[in-house]
N, C-alpha and C positions, 0 to 999 in steps of 0.2 A: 290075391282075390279078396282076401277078408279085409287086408286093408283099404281096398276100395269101395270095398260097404258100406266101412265105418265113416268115409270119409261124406259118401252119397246119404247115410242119416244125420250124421251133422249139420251139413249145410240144409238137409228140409229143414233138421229142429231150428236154424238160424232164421230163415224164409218165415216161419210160424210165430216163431218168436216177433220179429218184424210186421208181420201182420198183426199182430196184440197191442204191439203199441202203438202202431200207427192206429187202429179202431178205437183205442183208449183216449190219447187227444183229441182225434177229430169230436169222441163224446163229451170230454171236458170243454170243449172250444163252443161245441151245438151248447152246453146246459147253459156257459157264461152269456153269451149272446141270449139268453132265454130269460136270465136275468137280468141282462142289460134291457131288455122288454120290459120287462114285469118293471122296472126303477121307470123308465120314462113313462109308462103307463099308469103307474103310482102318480107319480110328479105332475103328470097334465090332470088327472084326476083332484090333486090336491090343489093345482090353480086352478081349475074349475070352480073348485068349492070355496076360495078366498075371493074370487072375481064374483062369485055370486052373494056371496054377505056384501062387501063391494057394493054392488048392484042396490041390493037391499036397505042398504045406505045401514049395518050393522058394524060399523069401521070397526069399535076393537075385536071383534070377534076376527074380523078380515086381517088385521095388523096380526095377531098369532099367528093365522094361516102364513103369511106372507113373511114374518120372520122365521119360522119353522122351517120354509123354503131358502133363505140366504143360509141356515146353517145347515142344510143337504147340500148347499155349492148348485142351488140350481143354474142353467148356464144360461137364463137369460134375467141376469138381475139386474142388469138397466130396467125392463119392464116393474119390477117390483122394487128399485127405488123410485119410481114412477108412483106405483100406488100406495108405496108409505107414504110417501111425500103428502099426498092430498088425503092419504087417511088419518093421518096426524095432523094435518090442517081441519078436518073435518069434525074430527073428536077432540079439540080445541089443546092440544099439545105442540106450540110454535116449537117451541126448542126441537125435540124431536124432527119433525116438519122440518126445519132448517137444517140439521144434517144430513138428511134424505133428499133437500133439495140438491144441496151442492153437490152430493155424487152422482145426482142425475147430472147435474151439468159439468161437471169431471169426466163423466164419460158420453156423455154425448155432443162437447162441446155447445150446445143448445143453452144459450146467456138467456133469449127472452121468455125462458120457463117459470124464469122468476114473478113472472107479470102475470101468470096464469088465473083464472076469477077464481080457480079453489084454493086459492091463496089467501080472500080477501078477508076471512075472518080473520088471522092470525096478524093484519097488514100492521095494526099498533105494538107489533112485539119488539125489539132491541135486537135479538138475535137475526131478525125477519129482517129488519129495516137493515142493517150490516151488510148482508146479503143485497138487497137492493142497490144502496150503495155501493157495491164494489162493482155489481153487474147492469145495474139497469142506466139505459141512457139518463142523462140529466146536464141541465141547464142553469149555472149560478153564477153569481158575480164575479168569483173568481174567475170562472171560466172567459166571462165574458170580457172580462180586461185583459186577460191576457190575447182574445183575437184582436181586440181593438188595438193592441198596441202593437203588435205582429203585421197588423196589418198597415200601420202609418209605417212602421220600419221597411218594411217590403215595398210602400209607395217613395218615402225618403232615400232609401238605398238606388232605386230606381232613376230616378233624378239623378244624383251623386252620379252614379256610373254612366250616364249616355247625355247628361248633359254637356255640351262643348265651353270649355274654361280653358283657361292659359296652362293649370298644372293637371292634368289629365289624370295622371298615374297614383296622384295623390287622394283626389278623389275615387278614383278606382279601388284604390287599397280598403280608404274608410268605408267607401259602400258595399266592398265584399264583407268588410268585416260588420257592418253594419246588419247585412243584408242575409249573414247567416246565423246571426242571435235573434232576429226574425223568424227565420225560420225553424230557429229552435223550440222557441215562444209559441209559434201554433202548432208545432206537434205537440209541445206539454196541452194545449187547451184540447188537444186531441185524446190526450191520455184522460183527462180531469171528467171530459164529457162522457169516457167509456166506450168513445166511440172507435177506439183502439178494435175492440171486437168484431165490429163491421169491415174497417180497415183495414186487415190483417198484415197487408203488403206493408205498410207504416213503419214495420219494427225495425228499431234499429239504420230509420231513413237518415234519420239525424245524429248518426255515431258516426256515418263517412267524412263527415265533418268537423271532428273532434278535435285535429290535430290542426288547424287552420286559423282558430284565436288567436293564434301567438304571431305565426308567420305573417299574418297582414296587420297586425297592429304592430310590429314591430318594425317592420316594412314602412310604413306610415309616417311613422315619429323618425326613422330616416331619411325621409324622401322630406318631410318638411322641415326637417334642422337642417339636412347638410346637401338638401338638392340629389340624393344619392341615384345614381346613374347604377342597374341590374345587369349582373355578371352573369356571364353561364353557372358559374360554384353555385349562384343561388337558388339552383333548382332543386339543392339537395334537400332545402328547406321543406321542401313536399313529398321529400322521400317518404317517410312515416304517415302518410297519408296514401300513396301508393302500396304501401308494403298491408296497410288495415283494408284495403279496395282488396288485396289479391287473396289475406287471412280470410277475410268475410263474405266473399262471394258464396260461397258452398250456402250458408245461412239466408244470403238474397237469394237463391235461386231455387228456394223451397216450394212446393206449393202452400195456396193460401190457407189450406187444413192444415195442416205441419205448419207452417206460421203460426194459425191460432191454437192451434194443439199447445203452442212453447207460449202463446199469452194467459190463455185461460189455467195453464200450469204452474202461470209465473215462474219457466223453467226457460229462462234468456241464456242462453251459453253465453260463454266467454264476458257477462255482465263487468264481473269484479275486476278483468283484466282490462277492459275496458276503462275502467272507471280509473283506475291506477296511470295507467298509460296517460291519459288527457290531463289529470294532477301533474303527472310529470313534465307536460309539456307545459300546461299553465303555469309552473312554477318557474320552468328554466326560462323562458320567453318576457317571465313579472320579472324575473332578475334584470335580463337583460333592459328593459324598460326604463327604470329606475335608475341604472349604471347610464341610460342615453340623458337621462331628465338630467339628474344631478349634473354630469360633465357640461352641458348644455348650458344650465345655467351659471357655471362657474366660470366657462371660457369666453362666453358671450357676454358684454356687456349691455348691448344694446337690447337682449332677450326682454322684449316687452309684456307688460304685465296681462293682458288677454291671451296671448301665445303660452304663457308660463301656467296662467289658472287652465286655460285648457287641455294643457299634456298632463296638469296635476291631477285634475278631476278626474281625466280618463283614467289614471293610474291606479287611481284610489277607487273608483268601480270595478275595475280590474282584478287590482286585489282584493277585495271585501270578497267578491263571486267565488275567486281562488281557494281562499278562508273556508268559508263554508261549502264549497264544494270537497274541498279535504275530509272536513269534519263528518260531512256525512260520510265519502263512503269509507272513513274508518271507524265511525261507530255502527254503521249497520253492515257493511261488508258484502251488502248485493244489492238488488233496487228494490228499493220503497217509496214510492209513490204516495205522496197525499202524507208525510210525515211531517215534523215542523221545519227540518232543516233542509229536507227538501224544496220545501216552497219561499222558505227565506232565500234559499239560492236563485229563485226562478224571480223574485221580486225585484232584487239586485241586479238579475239581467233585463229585467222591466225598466228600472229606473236607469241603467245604462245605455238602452236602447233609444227611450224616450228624452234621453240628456243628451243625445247625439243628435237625435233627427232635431231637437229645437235649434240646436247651436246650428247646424247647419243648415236647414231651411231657414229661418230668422236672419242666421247672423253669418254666412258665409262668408263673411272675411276671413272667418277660422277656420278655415279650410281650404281656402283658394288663396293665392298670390292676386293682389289688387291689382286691377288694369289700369294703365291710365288716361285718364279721361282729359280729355286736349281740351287749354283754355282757349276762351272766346276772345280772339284777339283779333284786332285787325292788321297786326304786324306783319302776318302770313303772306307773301306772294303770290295771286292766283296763278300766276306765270311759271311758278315753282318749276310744275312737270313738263314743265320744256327747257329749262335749265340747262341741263343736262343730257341733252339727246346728242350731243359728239362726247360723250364721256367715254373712258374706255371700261368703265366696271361692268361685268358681264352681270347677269341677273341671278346666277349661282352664287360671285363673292359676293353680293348685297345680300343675299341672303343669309350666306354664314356672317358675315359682318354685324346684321342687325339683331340675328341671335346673338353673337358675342356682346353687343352694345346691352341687347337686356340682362343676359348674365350678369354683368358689371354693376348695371341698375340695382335689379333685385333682389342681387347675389350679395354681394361685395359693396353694396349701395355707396359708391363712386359719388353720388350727388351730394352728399355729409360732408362732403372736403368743402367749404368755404372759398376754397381758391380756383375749384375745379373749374379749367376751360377745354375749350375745344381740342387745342393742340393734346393735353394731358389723354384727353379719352379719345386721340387718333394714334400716339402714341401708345395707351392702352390696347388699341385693334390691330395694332403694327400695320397701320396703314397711312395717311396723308391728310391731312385739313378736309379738300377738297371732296374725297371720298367717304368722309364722318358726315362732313355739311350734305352731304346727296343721301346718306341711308335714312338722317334723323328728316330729310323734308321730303321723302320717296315712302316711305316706312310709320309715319307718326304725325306727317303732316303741320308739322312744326319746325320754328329755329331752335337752334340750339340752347338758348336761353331760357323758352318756352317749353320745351323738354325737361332741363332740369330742376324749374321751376314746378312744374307737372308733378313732378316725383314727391317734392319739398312738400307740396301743399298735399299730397294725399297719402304721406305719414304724417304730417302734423295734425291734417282732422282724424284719421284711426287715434293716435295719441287722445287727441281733446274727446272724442267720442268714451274712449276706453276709463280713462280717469274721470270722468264727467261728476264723481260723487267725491269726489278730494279737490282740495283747494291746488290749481294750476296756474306755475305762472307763466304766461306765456311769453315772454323772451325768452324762460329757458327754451321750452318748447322753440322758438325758433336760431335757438341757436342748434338745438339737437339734430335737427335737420337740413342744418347748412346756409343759412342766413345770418350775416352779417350785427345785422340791425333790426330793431322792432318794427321803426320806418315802414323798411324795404317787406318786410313780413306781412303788414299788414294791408298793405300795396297789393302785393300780391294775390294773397288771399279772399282781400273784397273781389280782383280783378275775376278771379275766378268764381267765386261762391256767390258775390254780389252782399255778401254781408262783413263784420269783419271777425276777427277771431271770441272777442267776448263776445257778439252778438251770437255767434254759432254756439259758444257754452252757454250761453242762456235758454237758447233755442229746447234744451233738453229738458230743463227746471219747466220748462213751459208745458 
């Protein structure tokens, strides 16, 4: 009995005890909450009284108030680098003013606060104008060369790619590659104008493309040295640009505040891996280039000298861009925009772009396989196309035949031989006299004669055009391209041009 006493005062004293300190928190918890009052009530009181000197146009008195407030941790000091900003413009302390600006716009993303009219006393400061510079729109020569030439690349690459020519693929190649140092070129004029900030989807538009300089220009200088015909292997070559599409989606598919949040931070992820990665491929791709050029012109004799300056020229823009794209990003090791070696690089892709679009709009012979142009002869049978109407060639082997016939041409230029006849290039088609004579007057519109003559006379004027500033003599010239005699050469050539070979190299001095 006694022990069930003791046991029923225990548990009240427990009960009691529980009750004590449950009253005693809830009193510590009421008092913290009472001064967690009395602190915001302080604090809207003390902005009150800084926004009213403020008011009073009393700036340094207001600039105490208002840093008194960033070191209590008030919690909204955006609002109050807002008003240092224009009270240290107002009380004619730029520097100040400038520090206060850029945290306004660090944290509120907000670029054109830089523009603001309580700005405008402090507008001739160094520290002020720096600031404007990085953030406010703007419009200079630099910028503007680089749309202008963005933009002939992007109308030249255009051309190049949908124009119809004999070697399609070739063109295709130099206009993709053409056509995305274009595009690189107006986003840098995108970057220089600031207009990045407006933009924000922009970032990083022009990294998808990083890995894509090598593979078409190396593509290119294949497909016009050796006619190179595209494997499935070769798709691998875009592996490293599918593999930076599936790394880098996450970063495309931000919104456009989180995009400009990583501009106005100058906090680009994966910059410097970037920047490494593209080094690496313009490096392994410039090897590869220079291993095509050399062998080319060691094995090739006939590698003429327009075709040789052309692949050299691309090489050497090529690599100069390489060069100092290295240098930058190992001396600075992230992006820097607007630095010297920066814009050395962007100038080098300028003069490479605009070295392409002349050569190829102007002079497209360096670029394209020459067609040939039928002379005016009256040799021709109008009869021709009925010649041949109990033939047994079906209109499939004329086809493949007369592709073969141009291969031979353009390829393997067959027409060089001196001795070259008919038999030799029906023998070449592994087919018959009679079925060579029907492709070359069904297909070209000419005899046989007049076809290989065709071909003679339109390497010998590329020749005479390309050397035009060196002393040429022309029976070499017409022995180089399969004539006999100077005679017969220049027979020829009037027959077609209507002038004869010196009067064409004069034509130029003229």
């Amino acid at each position: 009995m006694r022990q069930t006493q003791l046991n029923l005062k225990s548990a009240y004293f427990q009960i009691l005890l529980l009750c004590f300190l449950f009253s005693s928190g809830l009193f510590a918890k009421n008092n913290n909450v009472i001064l967690a009052v009395d602190f915001i009530s302080d604090t809207a009181s003390a902005l009150a009284k800084a926004d009213t000197l403020f008011s009073s146009k009393k700036y340094d008195q207001a600039i105490s108030k208002y840093k008194a407030l960033l070191i209590d941790k008030h919690n909204d000091s955006i609002y109050i680098y807002k008003r240092l900003a224009f009270s240290y413009a107002k009380s004619d302390q730029p520097d100040e003013a400038s520090i206060f600006i850029e945290k306004y716009i660090l944290g509120t993303l907000d670029v054109s606060f830089v523009n603001h009219s309580y700005f405008d006393p402090i507008k001739r400061n160094n520290n002020f104008r720096i600031l404007q510079k990085k953030y406010q729109r703007k419009i200079n020569g630099w910028a503007l060369f680089c749309l202008y030439v963005g933009f002939i690349g992007v109308f030249i690459s255009t051309i190049l790619i949908f124009k119809p020519t004999k070697d399609r693929i070739a063109n295709l190649l130099i206009g993709c590659f053409l056509l995305l140092h274009s595009f690189f070129i107006l986003r840098v004029s995108i970057l220089i104008t600031n207009y990045e900030f407006y933009l924000p989807h922009t970032l990083y538009i022009s990294a998808s493309f990083s890995f894509l300089y090598g593979p078409f220009i190396y593509f290119y200088f294949k497909r016009i040295n050796e006619q190179y015909q595209f494997r499935k292997v070769d798709i691998l070559h875009l592996l490293p640009t599918f593999l930076f599409l599936i790394f880098i989606m996450p970063v495309y598919s931000l919104s456009s505040y989180e995009k400009l949040y990583m501009i106005v931070h100058n906090a680009r992820p994966y910059a410097v891996l970037i920047m490494i990665m593209k080094l690496i491929s313009l490096m392994i791709y410039g090897s590869l280039l220079v291993v095509k050029y050399f062998n080319k012109r060691k094995k090739d004799k006939t590698f003429n000298k327009s075709k040789k300056n052309w692949q050299r020229n691309l090489i050497i823009f090529y690599s100069l861009y390489a060069l100092f794209y290295g240098t930058y990003t190992f001396i600075f090791k992230k992006y820097e925009m607007g630095s010297l070696l920066f814009n050395l690089q962007i100038f080098l892709m300028t003069l490479l772009v605009l070295y392409i679009s002349y050569n190829t709009f102007f002079n497209l012979a360096l670029v394209r396989d020459k067609k040939v142009k039928p002379l005016k002869t009256d040799s021709i049978d109008k009869s021709d196309t009925f010649k041949y109407s109990s033939s047994s060639l079906t209109s499939e082997l004329s086809i493949e035949l007369k592709d073969k016939l141009v291969r031979l041409m353009d390829k393997e230029k067959v027409y060089r031989n001196n001795d070259i006849t008919l038999q030799k290039i029906a023998d070449l088609l592994n087919t018959n006299r009679h079925n060579t004579s029907q492709i070359i007057n069904e297909h070209f519109g000419l005899n046989f004669f007049d076809l290989i003559n065709s071909y003679r006379i339109n390497e010998a004027m590329s020749i005479l055009k390309n050397n035009r500033s060196e002393v040429v003599n022309i029976i070499d010239v017409a022995y180089e391209v399969g004539f006999n005699n100077k005679v017969t050469f220049n027979k020829s050539f009037k027959k077609y041009n209507r002038i004869t070979p010196s009067e064409y190299l004069r034509s130029f001095s003229v």
